[in-house]
Every structure is written in structure tokens, then in C-alpha cells.
C-alpha positions in Angstrom: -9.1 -11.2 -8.2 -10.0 -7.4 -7.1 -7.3 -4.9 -8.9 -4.2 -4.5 -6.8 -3.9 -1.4 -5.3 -0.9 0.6 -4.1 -2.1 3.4 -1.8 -1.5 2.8 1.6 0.6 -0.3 1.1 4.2 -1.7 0.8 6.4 -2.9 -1.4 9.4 -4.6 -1.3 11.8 -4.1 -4.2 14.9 -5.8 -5.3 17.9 -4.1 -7.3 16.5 -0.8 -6.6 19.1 1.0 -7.0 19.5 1.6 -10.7 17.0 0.4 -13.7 14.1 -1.1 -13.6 14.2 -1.7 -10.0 14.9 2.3 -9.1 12.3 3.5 -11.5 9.8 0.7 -9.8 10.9 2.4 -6.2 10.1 6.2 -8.0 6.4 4.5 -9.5 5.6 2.9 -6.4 6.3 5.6 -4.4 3.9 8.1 -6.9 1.0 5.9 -6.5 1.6 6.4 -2.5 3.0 2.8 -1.8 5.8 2.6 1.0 8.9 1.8 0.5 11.5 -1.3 1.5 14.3 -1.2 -0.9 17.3 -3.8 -1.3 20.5 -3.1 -3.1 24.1 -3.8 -3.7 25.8 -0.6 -4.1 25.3 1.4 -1.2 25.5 5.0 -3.6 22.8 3.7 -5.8 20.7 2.8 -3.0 21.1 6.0 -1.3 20.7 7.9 -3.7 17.3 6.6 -5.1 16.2 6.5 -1.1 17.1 10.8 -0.7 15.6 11.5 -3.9 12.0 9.5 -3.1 12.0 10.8 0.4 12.4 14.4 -1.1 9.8 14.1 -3.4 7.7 12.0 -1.5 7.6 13.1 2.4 4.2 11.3 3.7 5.8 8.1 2.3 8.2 5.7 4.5 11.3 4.5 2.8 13.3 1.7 4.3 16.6 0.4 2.2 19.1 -2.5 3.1 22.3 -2.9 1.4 22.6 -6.2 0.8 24.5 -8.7 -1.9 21.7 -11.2 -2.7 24.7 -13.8 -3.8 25.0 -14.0 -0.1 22.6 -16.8 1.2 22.9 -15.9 5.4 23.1 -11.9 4.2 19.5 -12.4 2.3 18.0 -14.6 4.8 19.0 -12.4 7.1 17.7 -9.2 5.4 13.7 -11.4 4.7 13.7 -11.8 8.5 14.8 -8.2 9.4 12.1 -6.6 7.0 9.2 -9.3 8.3 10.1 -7.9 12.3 9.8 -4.2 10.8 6.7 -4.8 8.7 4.2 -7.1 10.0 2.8 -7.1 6.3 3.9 -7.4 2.9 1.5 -6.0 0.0 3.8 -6.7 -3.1 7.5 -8.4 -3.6 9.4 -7.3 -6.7 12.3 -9.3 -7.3 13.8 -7.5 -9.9 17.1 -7.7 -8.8 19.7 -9.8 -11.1 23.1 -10.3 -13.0 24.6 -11.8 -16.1 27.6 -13.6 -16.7 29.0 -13.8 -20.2 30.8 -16.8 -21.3 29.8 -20.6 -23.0 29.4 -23.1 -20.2 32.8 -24.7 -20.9 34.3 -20.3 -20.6 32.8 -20.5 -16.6 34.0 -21.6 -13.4 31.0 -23.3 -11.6 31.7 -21.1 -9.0 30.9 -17.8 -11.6 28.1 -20.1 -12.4 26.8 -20.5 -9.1 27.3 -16.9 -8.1 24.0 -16.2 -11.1 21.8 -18.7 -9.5 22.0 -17.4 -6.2 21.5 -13.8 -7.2 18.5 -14.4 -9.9 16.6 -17.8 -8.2 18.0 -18.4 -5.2 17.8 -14.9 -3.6 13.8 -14.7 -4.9 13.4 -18.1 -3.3 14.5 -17.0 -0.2 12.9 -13.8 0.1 9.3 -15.3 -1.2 9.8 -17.7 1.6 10.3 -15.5 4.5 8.0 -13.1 3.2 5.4 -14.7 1.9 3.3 -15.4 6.0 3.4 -11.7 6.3 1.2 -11.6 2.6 -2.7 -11.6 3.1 -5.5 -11.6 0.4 -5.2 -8.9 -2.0 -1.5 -8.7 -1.9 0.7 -9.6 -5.2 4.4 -10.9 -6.0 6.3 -10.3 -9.2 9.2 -12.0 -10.5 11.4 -10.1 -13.1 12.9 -13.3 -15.4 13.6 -12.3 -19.0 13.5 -12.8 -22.7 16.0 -15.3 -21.6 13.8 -17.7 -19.8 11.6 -18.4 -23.0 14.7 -18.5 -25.3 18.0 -20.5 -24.7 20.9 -18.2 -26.7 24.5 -19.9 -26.4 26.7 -17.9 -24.2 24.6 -17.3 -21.6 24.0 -20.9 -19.5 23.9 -19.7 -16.0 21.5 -16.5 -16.7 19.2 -18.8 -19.1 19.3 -21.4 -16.7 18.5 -19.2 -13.6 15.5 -17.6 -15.4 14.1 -20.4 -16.7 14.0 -21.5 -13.1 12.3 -18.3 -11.8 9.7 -18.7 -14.6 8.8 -22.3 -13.5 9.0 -21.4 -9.6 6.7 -18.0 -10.5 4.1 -20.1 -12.6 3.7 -22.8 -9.6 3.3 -20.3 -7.1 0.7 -18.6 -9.2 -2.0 -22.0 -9.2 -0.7 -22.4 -5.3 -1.7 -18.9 -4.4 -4.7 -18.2 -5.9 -7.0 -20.3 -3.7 -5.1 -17.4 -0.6 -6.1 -14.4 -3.3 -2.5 -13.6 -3.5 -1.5 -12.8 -7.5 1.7 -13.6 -9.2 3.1 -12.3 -12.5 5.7 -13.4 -14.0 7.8 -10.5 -16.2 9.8 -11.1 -19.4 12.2 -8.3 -20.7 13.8 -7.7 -23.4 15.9 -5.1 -24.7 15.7 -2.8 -21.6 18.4 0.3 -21.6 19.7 -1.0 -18.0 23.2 -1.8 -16.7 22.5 -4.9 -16.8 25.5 -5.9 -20.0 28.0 -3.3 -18.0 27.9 -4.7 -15.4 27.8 -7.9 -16.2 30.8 -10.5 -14.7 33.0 -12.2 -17.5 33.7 -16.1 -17.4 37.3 -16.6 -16.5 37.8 -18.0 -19.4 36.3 -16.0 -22.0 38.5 -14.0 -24.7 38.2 -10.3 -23.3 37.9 -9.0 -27.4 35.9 -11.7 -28.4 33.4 -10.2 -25.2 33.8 -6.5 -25.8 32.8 -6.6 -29.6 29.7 -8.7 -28.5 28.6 -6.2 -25.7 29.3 -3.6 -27.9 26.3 -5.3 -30.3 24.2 -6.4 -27.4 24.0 -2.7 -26.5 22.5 -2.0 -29.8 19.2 -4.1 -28.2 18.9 -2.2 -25.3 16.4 0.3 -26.7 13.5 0.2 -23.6 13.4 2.9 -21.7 13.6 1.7 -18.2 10.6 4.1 -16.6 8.1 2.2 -19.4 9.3 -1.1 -18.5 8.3 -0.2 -15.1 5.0 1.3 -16.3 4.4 -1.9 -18.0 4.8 -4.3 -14.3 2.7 -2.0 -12.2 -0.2 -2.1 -14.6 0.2 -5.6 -15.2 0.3 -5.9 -10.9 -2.8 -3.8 -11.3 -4.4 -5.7 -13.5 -3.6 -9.1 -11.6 -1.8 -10.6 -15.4 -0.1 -14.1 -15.0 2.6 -13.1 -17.7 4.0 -10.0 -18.9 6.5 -9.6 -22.1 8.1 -6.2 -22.7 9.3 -5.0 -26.0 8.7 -5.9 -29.2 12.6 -7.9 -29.0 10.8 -10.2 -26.6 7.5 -11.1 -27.8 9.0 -12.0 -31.2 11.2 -14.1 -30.1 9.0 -15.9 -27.8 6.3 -16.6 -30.9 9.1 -17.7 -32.5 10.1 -20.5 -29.9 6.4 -21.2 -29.5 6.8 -22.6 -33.0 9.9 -23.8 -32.9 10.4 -25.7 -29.1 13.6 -27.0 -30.6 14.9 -25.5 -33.4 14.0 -21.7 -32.0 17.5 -20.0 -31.9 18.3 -21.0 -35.4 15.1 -19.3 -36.6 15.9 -16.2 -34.4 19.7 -16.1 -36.3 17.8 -16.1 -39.5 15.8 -12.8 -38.4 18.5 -11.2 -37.1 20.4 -11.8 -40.3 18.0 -10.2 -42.1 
């Protein structure tokens, strides 16, 4: 496959209002891609929107509030951005949430709430938007360290990335034959919002939660604008798989070596 190549072309991004997906939106728009932009919080969003369109004027920005954990809201937004753009160059779906808590701390409801936000939502949109994508054009889905590893505490978000990595990696041997690229992307430690905001399980201890937020934070080293760095060239470069940050590609050599017994060998380097 021919590099990808932004001039001149749009994007679609997901949870652009703050992170990785805002400093995707600020790249994109740099390399002279336009714009569609979808995010929760309507301040974030408008923000990020003013500030490209300031520094950017020959490039169109379109943004959508919308709350992905809403399955007729995102179905709704995929057909209102395939009548306004006729076609798609590249879908980001970056957009995602945690949920802190052992599976027996959550409500299947809080459960459910993380699957439609991180696989559902990029299900959704990939469907809609993917008859508007021609040859040449390129999706990305954003899973995480924690769709190669399996850490306790976190069975919804593992779950839903672990999904999104198997649904990306499909896509990728189904769309080649159409020249239409897919990478899949692999965080780690990225200085986002990602633990404040994060929902606690109904039934979690509230200290038991701040004290290990408190030492997740520690781990959230990454600046965001190099993670975002890091996806374009990797769209660029047309790469199946991209891990970011040294706290994810240990970890995933790690459970390369260990399929089973991977967490207990990650506890023993962290201990050290």
C-alpha cells in the first residue's frame, strides 16, 4: 500500500476534545487534513474546534457533541457525517473510558456503559462510515496496553479492548484486497485524563480507589502530542500494530512469553 497522505483529506476523530484525541485533531489539521470531530463535553470540543480554526483558516472543521455510550446518538451522528461528507479518508477512534473496580465491585450496567463507549461506538461508526472509504484511505483503532495484558480490576476496559484489537486485526486481512489500511494502536502510560476521569464500580472502596489512582498516575509519563506523533506516522507508514511507550512494549514481550502466567511476571518487575 502507497503512504497515506493527509493533505487535502478528512478525518474523522473520536474523543477530540482532550488527549490524544485533541492533539490528533491539532496534527491532522497541520498536515492540512479537514476536520470532523466527536466529543462529549461540549467545552472541550469547542475549545479544540476555535483554536484549530484560528490557526488553521483554509481548513474545515466540523465537531458533534455526542456521548458514544448512546447507541441511537452514535448511529445517528455516522449517518449525519456520511450526508455531509460523501468521503471518508481516515477514522480515529480514539475515544474511550475506564471503569475501576473487580468484576464482582460493578454493576453490569457500569459494565456495559465501557463496552459501548470503547467497542461498540467504533463498531458503529466503522460501519456507517466505512461505504464512504475508497482505496487509499486508512482507519485506526486506539485499544491499549490493556488489550495485550489482562490486570485484575479492570474487566470491562480489558474486555472491551481486547475486543477492538480482535475486530481491528479482522478488518485489516478484509480490507486490504479494497487498499483500505488498518492499524491497530496500543498505549501505555499516556499523561491523559483518562484515570480522572474514570467512573468507579458501585461497589468499590472509595480509599482503597484513590490510593491506587494516586499510583497509576505515577505511569502516566507520555506526553500526549508524541503519542499522537507516533499514530499519524504509523497511518503514514500503513503499520498493522503500533505500541507506545516503553510501559507497553515490555509488558507485551512479557505476555508473549508468558500467555498465562503474564501478570504474575509483570508483579515481579514492578516489584523490583
Amino acid at each position: 500500500m502507497k503512504p497515506y497522505r493527509f493533505a487535502g483529506r478528512t478525518a474523522v476523530v473520536t474523543g477530540a476534545g482532550s488527549g490524544i484525541g485533541e492533539q490528533l485533531a491539532r496534527a491532522l489539521a497541520e498536515r492540512g487534513s479537514h476536520l470532523v470531530l466527536l466529543e462529549r463535553d461540549k467545552e472541550r470540543l469547542d475549545r479544540v474546534s476555535t483554536s484549530i480554526r484560528a490557526a488553521h483558516p483554509g481548513i474545515a472543521v466540523s465537531e458533534t457533541q455526542v456521548d458514544l455510550a448512546d447507541r441511537d446518538a452514535t448511529t445517528a451522528v455516522a449517518r449525519q457525517i456520511v450526508g455531509g461528507h460523501p468521503r471518508i479518508d481516515l477514522l480515529i477512534n480514539n475515544a474511550g473510558v475506564a471503569l475501576a473496580g473487580r468484576f464482582d465491585e460493578v454493576t453490569l450496567e457500569e459494565f456495559e456503559w465501557v463496552l459501548e463507549v470503547n467497542f461498540h461506538a467504533p463498531v458503529v461508526l466503522t460501519h456507517h462510515l466505512l461505504p464512504s472509504m475508497e482505496a487509499g484511505a486508512h482507519l485506526v483503532n486506539v485499544s491499549s496496553l490493556y488489550g495485550l495484558i489482562s490486570p485484575p480490576g479492570q474487566s470491562a476496559y480489558s474486555a472491551s479492548k481486547f475486543a477492538l484489537r480482535g475486530f481491528s486485526q479482522v478488518l485489516r486481512s478484509e480490507l486490504a484486497d479494497r487498499g483500505i489500511g488498518v492499524t491497530t494502536v496500543h498505549p501505555g502510560g499516556i499523561n491523559t485524563r483518562i484515570a480522572a476521569d474514570a467512573r468507579v464500580g458501585s461497589r468499590v472502596d472509595r480509599e482503597e480507589f484513590a490510593v491506587g489512582v494516586k499510583q497509576f498516575s505515577r505511569l502516566l509519563t507520555y506526553p500526549p502530542e508524541r503519542a499522537a506523533a507516533d499514530i499519524l506516522r504509523a497511518v503514514e507508514r500503513r503499520k498493522a500494530r503500533l505500541l507506545i511507550a516503553a510501559n507497553a512494549k515490555i509488558p507485551d514481550v512479557l505476555a508473549r512469553l508468558f500467555p498465562v502466567g503474564h501478570m504474575t511476571a509483570i508483579a515481579r518487575v514492578l516489584s523490583r
